[in-house]
N, C-alpha and C positions, 0 to 999 in steps of 0.2 A: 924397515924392521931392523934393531939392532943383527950383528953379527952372534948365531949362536942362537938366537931366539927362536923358538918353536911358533910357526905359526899355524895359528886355531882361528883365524877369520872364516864367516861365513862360507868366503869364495874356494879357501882350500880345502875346508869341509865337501862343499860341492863337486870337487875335482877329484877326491879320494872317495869317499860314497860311487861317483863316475867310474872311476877306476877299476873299485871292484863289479860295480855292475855288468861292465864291457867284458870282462875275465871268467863271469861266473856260468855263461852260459856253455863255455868249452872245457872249463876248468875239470881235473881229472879229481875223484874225491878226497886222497892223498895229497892235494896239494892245495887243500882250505885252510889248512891248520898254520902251514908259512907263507903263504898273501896274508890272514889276518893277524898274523904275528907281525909282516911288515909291516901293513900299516898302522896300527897300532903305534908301534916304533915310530914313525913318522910322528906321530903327535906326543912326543915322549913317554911313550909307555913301556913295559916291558914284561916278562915273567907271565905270559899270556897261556890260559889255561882252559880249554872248553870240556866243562863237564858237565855229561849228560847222567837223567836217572836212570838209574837199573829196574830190571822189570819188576820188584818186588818192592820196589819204591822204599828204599832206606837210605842210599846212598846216593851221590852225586859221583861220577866214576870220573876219572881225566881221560879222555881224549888220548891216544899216544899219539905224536907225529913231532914231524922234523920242524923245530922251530918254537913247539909249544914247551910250556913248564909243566911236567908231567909228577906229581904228589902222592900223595894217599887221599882214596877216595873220604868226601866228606860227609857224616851224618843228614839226611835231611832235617831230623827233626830238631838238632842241636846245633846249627854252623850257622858263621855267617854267609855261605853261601844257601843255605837252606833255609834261612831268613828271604830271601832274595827271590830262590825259587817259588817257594810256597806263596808267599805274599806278592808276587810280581813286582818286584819294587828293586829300585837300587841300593846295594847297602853299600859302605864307605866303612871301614878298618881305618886308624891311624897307628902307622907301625914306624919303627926306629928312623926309616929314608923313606918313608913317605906318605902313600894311600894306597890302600888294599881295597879295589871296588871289586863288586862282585854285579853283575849284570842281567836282568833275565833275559832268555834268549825266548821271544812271542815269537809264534806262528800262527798270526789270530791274535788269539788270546788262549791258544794251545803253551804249554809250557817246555820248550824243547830242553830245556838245560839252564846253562846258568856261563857266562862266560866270566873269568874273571882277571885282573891284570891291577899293575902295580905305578903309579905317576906319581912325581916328586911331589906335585901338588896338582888340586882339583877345582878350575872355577867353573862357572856356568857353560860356558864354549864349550870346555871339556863332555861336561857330564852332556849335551845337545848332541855331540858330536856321535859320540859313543852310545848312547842309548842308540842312532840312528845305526849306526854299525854292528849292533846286538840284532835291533830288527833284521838287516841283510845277510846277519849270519844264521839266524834260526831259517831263513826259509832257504838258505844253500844247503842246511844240512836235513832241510823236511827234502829237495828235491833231490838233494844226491844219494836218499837215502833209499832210492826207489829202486835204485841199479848198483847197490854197494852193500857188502855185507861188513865193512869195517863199523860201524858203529852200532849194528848189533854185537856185534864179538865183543865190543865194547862197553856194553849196559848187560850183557849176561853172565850174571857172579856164579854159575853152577850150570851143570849139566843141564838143559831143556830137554823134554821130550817130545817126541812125532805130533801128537796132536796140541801139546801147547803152543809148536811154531806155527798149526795152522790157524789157531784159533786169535793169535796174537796179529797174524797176517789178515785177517778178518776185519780187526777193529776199526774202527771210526776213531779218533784223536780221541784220547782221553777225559778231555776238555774243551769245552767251549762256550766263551762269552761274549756276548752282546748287551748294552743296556735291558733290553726289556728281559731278558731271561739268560740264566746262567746254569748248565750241565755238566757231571764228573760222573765218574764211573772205575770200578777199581775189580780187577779179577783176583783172586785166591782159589787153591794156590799158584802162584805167579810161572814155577817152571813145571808144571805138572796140571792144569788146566786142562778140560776138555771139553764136555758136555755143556760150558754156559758162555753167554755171549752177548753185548747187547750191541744196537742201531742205533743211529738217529740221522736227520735230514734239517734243514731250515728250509721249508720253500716259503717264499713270500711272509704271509704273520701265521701259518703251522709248524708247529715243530713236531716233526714224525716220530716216534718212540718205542721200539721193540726193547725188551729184555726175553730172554730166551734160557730155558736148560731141556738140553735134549736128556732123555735118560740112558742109562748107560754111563761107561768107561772109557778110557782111551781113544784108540782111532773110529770105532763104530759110531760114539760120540760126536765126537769130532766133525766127524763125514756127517751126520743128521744135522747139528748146527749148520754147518754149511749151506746143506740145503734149504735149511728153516730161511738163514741170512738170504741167502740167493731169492729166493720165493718173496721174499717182507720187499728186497730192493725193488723188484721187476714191477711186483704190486704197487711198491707205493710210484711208482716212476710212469705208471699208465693210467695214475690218479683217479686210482677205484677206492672205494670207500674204507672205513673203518673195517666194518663187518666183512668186506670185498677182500680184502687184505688176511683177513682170519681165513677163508674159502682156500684162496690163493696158496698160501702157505700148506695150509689142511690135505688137499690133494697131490701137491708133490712131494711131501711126505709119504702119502698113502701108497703114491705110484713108486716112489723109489725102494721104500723099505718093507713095507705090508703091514697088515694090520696089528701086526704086534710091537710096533716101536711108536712112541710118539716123544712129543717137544710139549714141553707148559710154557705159558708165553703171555707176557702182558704187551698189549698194543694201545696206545695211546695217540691223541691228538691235540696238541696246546696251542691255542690262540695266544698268541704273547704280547698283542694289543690290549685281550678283554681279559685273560686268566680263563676263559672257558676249555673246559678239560674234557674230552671223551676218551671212554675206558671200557677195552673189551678185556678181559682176565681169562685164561684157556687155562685153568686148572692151578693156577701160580697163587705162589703167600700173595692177600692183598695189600698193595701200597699203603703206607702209613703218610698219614696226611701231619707237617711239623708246623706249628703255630707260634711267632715268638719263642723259638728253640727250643720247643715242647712237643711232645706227638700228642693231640687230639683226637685222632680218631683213624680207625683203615677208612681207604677208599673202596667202599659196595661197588659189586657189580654181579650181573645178574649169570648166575652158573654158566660156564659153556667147558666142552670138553678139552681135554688137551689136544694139541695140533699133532694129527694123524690117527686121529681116532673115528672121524667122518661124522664129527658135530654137525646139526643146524647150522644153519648162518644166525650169529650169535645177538644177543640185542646189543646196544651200548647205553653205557651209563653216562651220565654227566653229570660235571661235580663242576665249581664253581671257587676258582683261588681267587685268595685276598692278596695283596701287596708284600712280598715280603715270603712268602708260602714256601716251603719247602716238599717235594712229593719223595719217598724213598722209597725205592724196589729194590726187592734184595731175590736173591733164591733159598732153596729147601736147604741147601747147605751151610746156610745160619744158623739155622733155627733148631737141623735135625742132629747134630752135631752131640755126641752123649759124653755129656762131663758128670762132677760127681758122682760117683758109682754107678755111673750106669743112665743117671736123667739125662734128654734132652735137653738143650740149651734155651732151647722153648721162646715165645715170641715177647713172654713177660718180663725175662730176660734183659732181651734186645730192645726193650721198651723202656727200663730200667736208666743201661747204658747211654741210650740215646736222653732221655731227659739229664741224667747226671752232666752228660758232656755238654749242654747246653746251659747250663749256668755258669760255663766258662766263654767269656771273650772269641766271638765268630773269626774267624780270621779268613776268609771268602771259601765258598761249596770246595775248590780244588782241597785245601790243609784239612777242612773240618770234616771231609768223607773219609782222608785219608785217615787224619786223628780216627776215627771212630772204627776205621779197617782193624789197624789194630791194635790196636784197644778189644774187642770181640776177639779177637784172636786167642789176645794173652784171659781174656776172662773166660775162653775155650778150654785153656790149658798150652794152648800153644798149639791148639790141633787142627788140621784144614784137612779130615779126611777124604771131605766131598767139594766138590769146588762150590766153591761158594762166593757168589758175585752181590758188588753194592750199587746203583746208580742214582743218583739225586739231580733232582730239578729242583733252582730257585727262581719265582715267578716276582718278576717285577711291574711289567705292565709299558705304558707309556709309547713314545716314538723314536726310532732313530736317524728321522730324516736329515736334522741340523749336521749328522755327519756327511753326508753328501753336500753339505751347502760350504762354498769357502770364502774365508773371511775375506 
């Protein structure tokens, strides 16, 4: 290798990927930001920047630390870093000295951030190299983010209150994809949140699915969610039924709060081989089923009451997706929302919105739930007096096995 020359061969890939693997299991959280700044550097890169979204999902925020290029936070819905986020993909800037990549940071197919840095130039090596180094850094910052409150302080642009930290501490990743099925989920409003909440699980080909609003305000809120969540996990983890799972819920509700509080709640169970859908609805707006980025039709299902009110053990419906299918759950907080002097925002609305936005170019379930967040918002008024949550499943079908097989 010439003198000077940077080298990007396989073997020193291997040995820096190594490097930080060995470092990240002691590494203190503080000191992610210049190990990735070094190596980076190592591979001539520089101006190294990890921005994570903010909880209201607008912004891509910078990261502060020793070592990193710290900016003005960038738009999601306008930058090229928010090109990068949304679409999980690599974007590439050519600026005065050089390239401007911008990287998504998977965890999964969770989307932690976006990391981004500056190389004289860009070939294949490079972008192999780095892409692997985006993966190792979304999941040092998914684990260190378990004992760290720096990168909260970091994604939160305003004051949060009491029960939006719980309710945010609750969540299941915002996202997640796998070939046969892809799921997103978006809370409003983002620092003020309380009473709504949703689940999910993959075990083997079900995908588990609660969305949840307890009633109520603030912390009382809050603390019923909770419990609803707590109750959905135990149930679904002792692999009792659809219906089982409604009971389960229903009575520790009843026992903790009494008969005057309860949760509305849709539970669901998706075959992600077959598309086969069971649905039990405990008082919640019903799912709107999306057809070639059209709603078609709600999803029926047969009355049951809200959880904590000591329903029957409820029936289940089953419905039947096509390839491609989109399912929407949203809460009361959509729909009940009074704009124009005084109307409701009502479901026809929301049915409106959603076909309109669907004759625009899909840009995958994460961007297109967000786009349609808000979007409702602004055709609100701007208003999110009641929280109001969105989550979509897109059902694809098929197998994932070939990813276990190597080439």
């Amino acid at each position: 290798m010439a003198d000077g020359a940077v080298d990007r061969s396989e073997g020193f890939g291997e040995r820096l990927l190594g490097l930080l693997l060995d470092r990240a299991r002691l590494l203190p959280p503080q000191l992610i930001g210049p190990l990735i700044a070094e190596e980076v550097a190592r591979i001539g890169g520089r101006d190294v920047s990890i921005l994570l979204q903010d909880y209201a999902q607008e912004l891509l925020v910078p990261l502060p630390g020793r070592k990193l290029h710290v900016s003005q936070p960038e738009p999601v819905a306008d930058s090229p870093a928010g090109r990068s986020f949304l679409r999980a993909e690599v974007v590439e800037v050519k600026q005065a000295h050089g390239v401007r990549m911008y990287l998504p940071l998977l965890d999964g197919s969770d989307q932690v951030g976006v990391m981004a840095l500056t190389m004289d130039a860009v070939g294949d090596d490079d972008r192999c190299l780095l892409g692997r180094l985006a993966g190792l850094v979304a999941d040092m910052l998914v684990t260190k983010n378990a004992y760290t409150d720096q990168f909260f302080l970091a994604r939160r642009r305003e004051p949060m209150g009491v029960s939006a930290e719980i309710q945010w501490g609750l969540l299941p990743p915002l996202t997640m994809s796998i070939p046969q099925v892809a799921v997103a989920g978006i809370l409003e409003p983002a620092y003020r949140v309380a009473g709504d909440s949703f689940d999910y699980a993959l075990n083997d080909n079900i995908l588990h699915v609660a969305v949840i609003d307890a009633m109520g305000h603030g912390l009382d809120a809050a603390a019923m969610a909770t419990i609803a969540i707590g109750a959905y996990r135990h149930a679904r983890r002792v692999f009792v039924s659809l219906a089982e799972k409604y009971v389960f819920m229903d009575e520790a509700i009843c026992r903790q709060f009494g008969p005057d509080h309860f949760v509305t709640a849709q539970l669901m169970h998706v075959n992600v081989a077959t598309g086969e859908l069971e649905l039990v609805n405990a008082g919640h707006p019903a799912p709107l089923l999306i057809r070639d980025r059209q709603v078609v039709r709600q999803l029926e299902s047969a009355t049951t009451l809200p959880v904590g009110c000591g329903g029957e053990v409820p029936r289940v419906r089953q419905h039947m997706l096509q390839r491609g299918d989109r399912v929407l759950c949203y809460t009361d907080g959509i729909i009940e929302e009074h704009v124009d002097g005084g109307e409701p925002f009502g479901e026809e609305r929301l049915v409106r919105c959603i076909n309109r936005l669907g004759q625009e170019p899909s840009q995958g379930v994460r961007a297109d739930l967000r786009h349609l967040s808000h979007t409702l918002k602004r055709e609100r008024g701007g208003l999110t007096s009641d929280d109001a949550t969105l989550f979509m499943i897109e059902w694809h079908g098929g197998a994932a096995d070939h990813l276990a097989e190597l080439d």
